[in-house]
N, C-alpha and C positions, 0 to 999 in steps of 0.2 A: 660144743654148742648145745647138742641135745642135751649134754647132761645138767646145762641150766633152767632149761625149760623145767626140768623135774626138781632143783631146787628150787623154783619158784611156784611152783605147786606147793609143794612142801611149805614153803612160807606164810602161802596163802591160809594155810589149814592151820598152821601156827596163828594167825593173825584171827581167824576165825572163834579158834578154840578162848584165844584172851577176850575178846569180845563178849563171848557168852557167858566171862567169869562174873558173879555176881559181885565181887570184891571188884574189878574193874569198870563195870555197867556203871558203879554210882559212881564212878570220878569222871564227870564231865569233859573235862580237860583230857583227859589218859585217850577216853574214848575218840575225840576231836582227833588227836595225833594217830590212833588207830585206822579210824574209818581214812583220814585222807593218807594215808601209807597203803591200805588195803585197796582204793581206785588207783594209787597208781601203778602197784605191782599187776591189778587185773590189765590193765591198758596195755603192760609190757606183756603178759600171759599170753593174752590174744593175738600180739604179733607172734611169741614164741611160739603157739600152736600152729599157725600155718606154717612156720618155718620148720617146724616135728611134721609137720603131715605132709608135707614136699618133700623134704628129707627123707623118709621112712618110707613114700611110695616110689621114688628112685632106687633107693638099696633093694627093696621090695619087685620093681620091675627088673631088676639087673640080675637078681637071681635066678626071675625063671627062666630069663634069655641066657643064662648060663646054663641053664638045666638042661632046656631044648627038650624037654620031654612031650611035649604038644603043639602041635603049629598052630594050633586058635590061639591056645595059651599064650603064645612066643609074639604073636602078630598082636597081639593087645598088649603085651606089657611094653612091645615096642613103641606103640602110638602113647602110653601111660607114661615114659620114661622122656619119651621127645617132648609132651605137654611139663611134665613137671623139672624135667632141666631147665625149661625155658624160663620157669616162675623160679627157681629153686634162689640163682643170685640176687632178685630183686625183695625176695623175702628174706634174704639171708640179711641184704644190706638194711634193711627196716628192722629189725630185730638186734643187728649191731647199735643203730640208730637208739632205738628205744634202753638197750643196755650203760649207752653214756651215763655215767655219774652225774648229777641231777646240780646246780647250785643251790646248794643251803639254805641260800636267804631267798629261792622262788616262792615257796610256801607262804614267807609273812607278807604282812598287811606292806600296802604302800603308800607314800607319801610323795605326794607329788604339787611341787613349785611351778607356778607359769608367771614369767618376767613379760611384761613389752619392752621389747628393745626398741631399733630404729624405724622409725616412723612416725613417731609421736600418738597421735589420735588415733590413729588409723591403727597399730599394733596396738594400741589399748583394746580397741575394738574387735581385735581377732583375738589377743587374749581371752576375752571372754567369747568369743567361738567355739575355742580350743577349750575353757571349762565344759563351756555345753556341751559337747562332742563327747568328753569322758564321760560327763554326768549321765548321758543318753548308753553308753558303752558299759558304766557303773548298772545303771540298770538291766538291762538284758543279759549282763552277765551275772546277776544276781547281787551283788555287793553292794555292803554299807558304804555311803562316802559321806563324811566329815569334813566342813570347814573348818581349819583350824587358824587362818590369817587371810584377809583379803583389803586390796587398796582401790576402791572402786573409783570412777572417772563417772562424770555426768551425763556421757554418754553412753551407759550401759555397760563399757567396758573396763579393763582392767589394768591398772597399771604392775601388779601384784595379786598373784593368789595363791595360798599353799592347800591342801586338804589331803586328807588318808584315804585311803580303800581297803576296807575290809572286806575279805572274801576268799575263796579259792583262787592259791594261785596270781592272787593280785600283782604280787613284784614280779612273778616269773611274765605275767603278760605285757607288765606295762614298762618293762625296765628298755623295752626295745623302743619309748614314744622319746628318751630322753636326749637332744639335742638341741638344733638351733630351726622354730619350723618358719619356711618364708612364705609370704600370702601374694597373688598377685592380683588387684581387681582394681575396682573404678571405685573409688570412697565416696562412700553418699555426700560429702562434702565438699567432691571436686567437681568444678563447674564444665571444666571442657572436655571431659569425659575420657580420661588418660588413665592411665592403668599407672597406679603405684605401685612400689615391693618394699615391703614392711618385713618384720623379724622379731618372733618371740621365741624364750626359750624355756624348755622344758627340762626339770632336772628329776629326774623319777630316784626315790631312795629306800631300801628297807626298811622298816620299823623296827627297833631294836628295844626289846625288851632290857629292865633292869640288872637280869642276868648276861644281857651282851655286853651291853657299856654302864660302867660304873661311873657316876658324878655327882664328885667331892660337893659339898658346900663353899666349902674354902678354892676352888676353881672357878669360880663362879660370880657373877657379880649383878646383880639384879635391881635395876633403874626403874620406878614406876612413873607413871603419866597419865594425863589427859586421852583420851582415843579421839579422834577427829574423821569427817567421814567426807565426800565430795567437797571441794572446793575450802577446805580447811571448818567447814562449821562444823562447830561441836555436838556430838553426839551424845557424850557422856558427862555428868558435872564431877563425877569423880574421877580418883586416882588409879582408873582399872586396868589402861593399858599395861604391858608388861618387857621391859627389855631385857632379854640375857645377855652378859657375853661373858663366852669359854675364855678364860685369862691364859690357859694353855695354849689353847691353839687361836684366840684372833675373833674365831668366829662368834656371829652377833646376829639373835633373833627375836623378833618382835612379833605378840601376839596381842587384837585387842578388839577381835570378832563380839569377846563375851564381857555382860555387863559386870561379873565375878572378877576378880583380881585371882583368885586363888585358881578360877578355870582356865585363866591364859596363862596363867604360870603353868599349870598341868601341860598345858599345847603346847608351850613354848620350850616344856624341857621335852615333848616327847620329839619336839621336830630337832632339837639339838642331837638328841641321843642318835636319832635317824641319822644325822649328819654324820658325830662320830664314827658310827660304826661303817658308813660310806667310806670313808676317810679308811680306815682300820682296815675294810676287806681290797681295797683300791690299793692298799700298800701293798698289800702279800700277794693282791695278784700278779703285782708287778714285780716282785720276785719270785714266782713262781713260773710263769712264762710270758715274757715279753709280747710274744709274738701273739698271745692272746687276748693284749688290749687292742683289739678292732675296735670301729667304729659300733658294727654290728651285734658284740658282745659286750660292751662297756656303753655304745650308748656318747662317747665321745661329747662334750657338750660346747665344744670351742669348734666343732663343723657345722657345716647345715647339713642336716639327715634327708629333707624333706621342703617339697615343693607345692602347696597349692593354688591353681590359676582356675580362677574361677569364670575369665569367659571362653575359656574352652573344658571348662567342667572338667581339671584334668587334677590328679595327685601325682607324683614323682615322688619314689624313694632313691635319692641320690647313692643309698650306702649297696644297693642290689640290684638299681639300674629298672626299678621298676615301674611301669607306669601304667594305670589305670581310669576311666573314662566313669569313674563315680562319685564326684566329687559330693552331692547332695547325700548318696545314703552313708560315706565315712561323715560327715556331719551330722548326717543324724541318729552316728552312734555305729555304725559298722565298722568299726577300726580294726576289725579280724581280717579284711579284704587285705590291711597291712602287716601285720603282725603274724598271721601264718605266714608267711610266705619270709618272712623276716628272721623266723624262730626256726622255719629250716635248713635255710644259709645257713643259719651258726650251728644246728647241731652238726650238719654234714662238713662243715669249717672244721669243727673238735676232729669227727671220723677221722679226716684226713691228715689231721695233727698226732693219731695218735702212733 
């Protein structure tokens, strides 16, 4: 274990040295992949080093209590050696923690679908909660988000909405939002003042570049339209809307946010590509290890993940048993109250898998 603490030192000065190269400073992209490789080996570094410096003042204490050459000496390494056994497995297990192989597609941008399911008006209306909530989350955590499709309702809310997040880390954080979430409250439009439960769902997906998923022409079948906007009136007099569908697999996307035909074709393949390559990493996980499609790791989207009851101000994550009395500041964008705590179940799930 110590000795990876010091190849990743070494990494680091590797990762240092290409940065300062002049020949790599001007490729933008090169750099981008640099710098975020470089915060996350430091993040692992940092734990490695408490785990080197409890390690090394244990072997360090245990020598001079073997020496026995001084009893001041002896009586301090013995108080040095009781303090740092005590830290030695909890740093040990956070630095196994942080050495977990990483999922591939956490780094890229995400793409994320929100449906109203049951409830009618009322899940239209939490749909576009659940936008705001990210959009609020999107911000603080510094990231770009893009509409790339939306089915808006008269009421504010949504019957449909897809949009990206560009940022750090965006898939790694938000892949844990994707399931079925249930709403519990009093709908401004019921009169005797009864709690309903309504159901939307969330399908969070990588972004997949032209180099992950390749798509044919000829796979492909591309339907133009009218776009229409609340209550079927027309928005657009032209042919801008855009429909895909994958003739291979079935699947069929609609884009027609933008008054461009050419820019919802753009959206419309990039949310396809996303799908594929879901589709592509969702197979091999499933031949790789079974026992790793959890709720918690996959994100499951035929359970309900999550619970919010809004007159007891309460959130429940179903998949970790976890419940929380914040219901106001996860809507106004603190979705990390959920998501830590969600992204450590599953690394310590791996540990113990491995």
């Amino acid at each position: 274990m110590l000795d990876l603490v010091d190849k990743i030192e070494a990494n680091m000065a590797n990762l240092d040295q290409q940065m300062s190269d002049p020949a790599i400073v001007s490729d933008q992209k090169k750099m981008i992949e640099l710098g975020r490789e470089r915060r996350r080996l430091e993040s692992v570094l940092q734990v490695g080093m408490a785990y080197r410096e409890a390690a090394t003042a244990v072997d360090e204490a245990k020598e001079i209590i073997d020496a026995g050459e001084d009893d001041e000496l002896v009586a301090m390494a013995r108080e040095e050696l009781e303090k740092y056994e005590e830290q030695l497995p909890e740093v040990e297990r956070e630095f196994r923690l942080a050495l977990l192989p990483r999922d591939p597609a956490d780094d890229k941008p995400a793409i994320v679908e929100i449906r109203a399911g049951t409830g009618g008006d009322e899940a239209a209306l939490f749909a576009g909660d659940l936008f705001r909530m990210y959009q609020r989350f999107s911000d603080h955590q510094g990231w770009k988000l893009e509409v790339l499709n939306s089915n808006a309702t008269e009421l504010n809310g949504f019957k449909e909405i897809s949009f990206s997040l560009t940022g750090d880390e965006a898939y790694g954080m938000m892949k844990y939002e994707s399931g079925v979430h249930r709403v519990q409250r009093v709908p401004a439009t019921e009169t005797q003042g009864r709690i309903h439960t309504s159901a939307v769902s969330v399908a969070v997906l990588p972004e997949a570049e032209e180099v992950d998923i390749e798509i044919k022409e000829n796979e492909i079948k591309i339907d133009v339209y009218r776009s229409s906007g609340p209550g079927g009136q027309s928005v657009n007099t032209t042919d801008s809307a855009v429909r895909i569908t994958h003739l291979p697999t079935g699947l069929v996307v609609t884009c027609q946010d933008e008054k461009s035909q050419h820019k919802n074709r753009a959206k419309a393949l990039k949310v396809l590509r996303a799908r594929l390559y879901d589709q592509m990493m969702a197979e091999q996980q499933a031949k790789v290890d079974a026992e790793r499609r959890s709720m918690v790791s996959t994100g499951d989207r035929s359970a309900k993940i999550r619970t919010y009851n809004f007159p007891q101000s309460r959130v429940t994550d179903h998949r970790i048993k976890l419940t929380i009395h914040k219901l106001d500041a996860v809507l106004a964008g603190e979705v990390n109250h959920l998501i830590m705590p969600l992204r450590q179940h599953d690394q310590e799930e791996r540990l113990n898998l491995q």
